[in-house]
C-alpha positions as CSV (number, residue, x, y, z in Angstrom):
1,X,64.5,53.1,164.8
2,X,62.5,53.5,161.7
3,X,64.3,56.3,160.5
4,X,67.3,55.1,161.2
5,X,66.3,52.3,158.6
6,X,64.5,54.3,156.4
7,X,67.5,56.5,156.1
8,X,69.9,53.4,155.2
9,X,67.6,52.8,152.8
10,X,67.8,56.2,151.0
11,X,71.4,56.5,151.6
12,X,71.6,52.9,149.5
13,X,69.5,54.4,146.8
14,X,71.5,57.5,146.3
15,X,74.9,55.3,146.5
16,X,73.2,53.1,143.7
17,X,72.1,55.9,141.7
18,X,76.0,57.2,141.9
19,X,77.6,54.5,141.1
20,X,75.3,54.1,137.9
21,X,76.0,57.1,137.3
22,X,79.5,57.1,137.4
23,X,79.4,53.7,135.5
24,X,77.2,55.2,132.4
25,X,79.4,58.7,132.3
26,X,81.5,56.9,129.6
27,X,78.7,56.5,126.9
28,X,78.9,53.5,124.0
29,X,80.6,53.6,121.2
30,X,79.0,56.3,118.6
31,X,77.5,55.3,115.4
32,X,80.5,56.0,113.2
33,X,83.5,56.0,115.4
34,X,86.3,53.9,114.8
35,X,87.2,50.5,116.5
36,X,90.6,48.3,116.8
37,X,89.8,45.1,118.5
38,X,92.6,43.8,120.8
39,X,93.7,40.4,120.9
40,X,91.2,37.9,122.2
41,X,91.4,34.5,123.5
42,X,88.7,32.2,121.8
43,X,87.5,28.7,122.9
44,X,88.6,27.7,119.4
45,X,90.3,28.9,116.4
46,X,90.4,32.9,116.2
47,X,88.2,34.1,113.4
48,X,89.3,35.8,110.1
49,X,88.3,39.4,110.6
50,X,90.4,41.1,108.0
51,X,87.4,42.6,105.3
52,X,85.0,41.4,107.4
53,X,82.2,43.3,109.6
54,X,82.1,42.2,112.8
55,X,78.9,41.9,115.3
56,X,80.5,41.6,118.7
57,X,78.2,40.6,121.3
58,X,79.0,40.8,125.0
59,X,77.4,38.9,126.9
60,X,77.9,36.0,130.2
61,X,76.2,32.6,130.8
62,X,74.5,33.8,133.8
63,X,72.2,36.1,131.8
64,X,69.4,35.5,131.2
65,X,68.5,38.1,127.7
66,X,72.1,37.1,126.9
67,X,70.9,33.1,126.7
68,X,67.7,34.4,125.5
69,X,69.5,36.3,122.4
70,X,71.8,33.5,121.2
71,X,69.3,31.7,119.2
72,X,69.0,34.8,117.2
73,X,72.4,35.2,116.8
74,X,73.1,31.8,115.9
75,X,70.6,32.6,113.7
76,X,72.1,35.6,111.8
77,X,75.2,33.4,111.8
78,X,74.0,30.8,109.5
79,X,72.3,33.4,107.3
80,X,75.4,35.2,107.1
81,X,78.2,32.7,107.3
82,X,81.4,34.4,107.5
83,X,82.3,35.3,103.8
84,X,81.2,38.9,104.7
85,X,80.6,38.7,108.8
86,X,82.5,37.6,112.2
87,X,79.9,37.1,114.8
88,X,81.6,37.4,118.3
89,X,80.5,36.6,121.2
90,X,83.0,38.2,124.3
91,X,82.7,37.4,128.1
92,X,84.8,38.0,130.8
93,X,84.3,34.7,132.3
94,X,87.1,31.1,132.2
95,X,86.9,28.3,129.2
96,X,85.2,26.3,131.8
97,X,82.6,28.0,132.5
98,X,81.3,28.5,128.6
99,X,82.3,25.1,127.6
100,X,80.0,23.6,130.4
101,X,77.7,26.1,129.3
102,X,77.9,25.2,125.5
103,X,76.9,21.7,126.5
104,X,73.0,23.2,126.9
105,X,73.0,25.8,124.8
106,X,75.5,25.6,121.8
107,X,76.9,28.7,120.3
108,X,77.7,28.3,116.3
109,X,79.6,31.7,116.5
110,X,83.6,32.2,118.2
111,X,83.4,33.2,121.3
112,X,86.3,34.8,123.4
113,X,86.4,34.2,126.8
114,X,88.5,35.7,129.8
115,X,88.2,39.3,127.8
116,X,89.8,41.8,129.5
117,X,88.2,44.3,132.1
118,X,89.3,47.3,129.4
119,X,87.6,45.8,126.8
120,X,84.4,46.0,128.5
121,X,85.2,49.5,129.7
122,X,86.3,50.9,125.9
123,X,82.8,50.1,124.7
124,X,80.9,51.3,128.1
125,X,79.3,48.3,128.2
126,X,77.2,48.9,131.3
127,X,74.6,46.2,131.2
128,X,74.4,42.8,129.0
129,X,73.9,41.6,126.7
130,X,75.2,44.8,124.3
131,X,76.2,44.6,120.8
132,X,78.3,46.7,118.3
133,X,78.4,45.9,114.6
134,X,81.6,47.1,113.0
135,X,81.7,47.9,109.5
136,X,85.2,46.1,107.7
137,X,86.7,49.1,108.1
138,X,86.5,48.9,111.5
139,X,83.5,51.9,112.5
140,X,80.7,51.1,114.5
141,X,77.3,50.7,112.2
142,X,74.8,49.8,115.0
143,X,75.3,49.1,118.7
144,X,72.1,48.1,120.7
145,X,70.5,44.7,122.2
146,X,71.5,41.7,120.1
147,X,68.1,40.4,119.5
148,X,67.0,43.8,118.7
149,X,69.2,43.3,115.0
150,X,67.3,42.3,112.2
151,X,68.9,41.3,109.1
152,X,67.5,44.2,107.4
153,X,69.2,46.3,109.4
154,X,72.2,44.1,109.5
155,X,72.3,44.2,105.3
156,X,71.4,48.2,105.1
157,X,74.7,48.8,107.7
158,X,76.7,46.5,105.5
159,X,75.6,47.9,102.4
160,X,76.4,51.4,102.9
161,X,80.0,51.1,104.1
């Protein structure tokens, strides 16, 4: 009996380890490579993007580093504004679901809900929260964990494109 569990066990591991694997064999978004964002339904008006860099942020309300990582964002929001930066937060989850969730935490940034299983898939996002600044001209500048941006980083990417 105790092999038979201890070889469910290991067949659970190895299906794990496939399906990560399979999951991670599309990798994120190169530094440099060029974006088009589809169209995005937001809980309120659609941001201007046009000339704009863009910090896209995906991210659910049942994470917990993705609750942990708004503050900062909020954060490079109000230091930012959006003269010269869209900060977007996406999630496959419904309106209902953030808005009760925005009634604890509130979010200063759009955020675009009900995004689109390809959406998720064309920037490998593989675990959450994961973030991708895009120069205005639409290239990737920095991907990595939101609250791992600082705004020195976020004004050397800007500067240089």
């Amino acid at each position: 009996m105790k092999r038979i569990v201890v070889l469910f066990f290991s067949l659970a591991i190895l299906l794990g380890l496939m399906v990560t694997l399979l999951r991670t064999g599309s990798s994120p978004l190169a530094k440099g490579a060029d974006v088009d964002l589809p169209q995005l339904s937001y809980l309120d008006q659609p941001p201007q993007l046009k000339g704009k860099a863009v910090l896209i942020d995906f991210w659910a309300t049942w994470c917990v580093p993705c609750r942990k990582s708004i503050p900062h964002l909020n954060g490079i929001f109000d230091r930012h504004g959006t003269e010269n930066l869209q900060v977007i937060g996406v999630t496959d989850e419904d309106a209902t679901t953030v808005r009760r969730f925005e009634a604890n935490t509130p979010i200063k940034y759009a955020v675009a809900v009900a995004a689109p299983k390809s959406m998720f898939e064309r920037f490998a996002v593989t675990t959450l929260p994961q973030a991708y600044l895009l120069s205005p001209q639409g290239k990737v500048v920095w991907s990595g964990h939101p609250g791992e941006l600082t705004d020195l980083q976020l004004e050397t990417a800007l500067r240089h494109e």
